[in-house]
N, C-alpha and C positions, 0 to 999 in steps of 0.2 A: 522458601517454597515459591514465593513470588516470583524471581528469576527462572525459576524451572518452567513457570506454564507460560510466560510472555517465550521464552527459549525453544519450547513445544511449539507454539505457535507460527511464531517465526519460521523454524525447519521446516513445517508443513507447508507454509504459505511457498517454499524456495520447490522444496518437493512436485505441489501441482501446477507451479510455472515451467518446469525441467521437463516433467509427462505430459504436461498436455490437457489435465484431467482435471474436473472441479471448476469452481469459481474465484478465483483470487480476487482479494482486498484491494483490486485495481479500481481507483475513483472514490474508494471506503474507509472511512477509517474504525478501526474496530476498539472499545473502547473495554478496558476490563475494572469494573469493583472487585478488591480480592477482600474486602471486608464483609461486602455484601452478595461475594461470589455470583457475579450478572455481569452481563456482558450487553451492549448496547452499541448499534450502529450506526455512523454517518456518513450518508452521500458529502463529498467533497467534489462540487465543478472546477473544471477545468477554468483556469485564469486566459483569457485569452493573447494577455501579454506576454504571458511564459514564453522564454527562449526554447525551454522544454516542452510542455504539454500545451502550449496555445496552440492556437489556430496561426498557419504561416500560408506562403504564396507558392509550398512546394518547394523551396529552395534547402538545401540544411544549412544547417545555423551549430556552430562550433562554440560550446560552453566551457570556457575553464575551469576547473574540479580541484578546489585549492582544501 
């Protein structure tokens, strides 16, 4: 069961990135108890070092994906 609702979730979060629509999990991390069926959220700031999500000088910055 536990696979099923992380796997629901997942799809939906790809769903309202695709449309356009809603709020996605971007900056959040969404936290789920399936013992205690609650869900619980966290702001996650951006690192400013990230090659990814830092802060840059405008230039792009080429990540290898190994």
């Amino acid at each position: 069961m536990l696979p099923g609702v992380i796997g629901l979730l997942q799809a939906v979060e790809v769903i309202k990135i695709i449309l356009g629509k809603g709020r996605p999990l971007v900056g959040r991390l969404l936290l789920y108890d399936a013992l205690g069926t609650t869900f619980r959220e966290l702001k996650i700031p951006r690192d400013p070092s990230c090659a990814l999500c830092g802060v840059h000088d405008g230039a792009q910055t080429s990540v290898a994906r190994g």
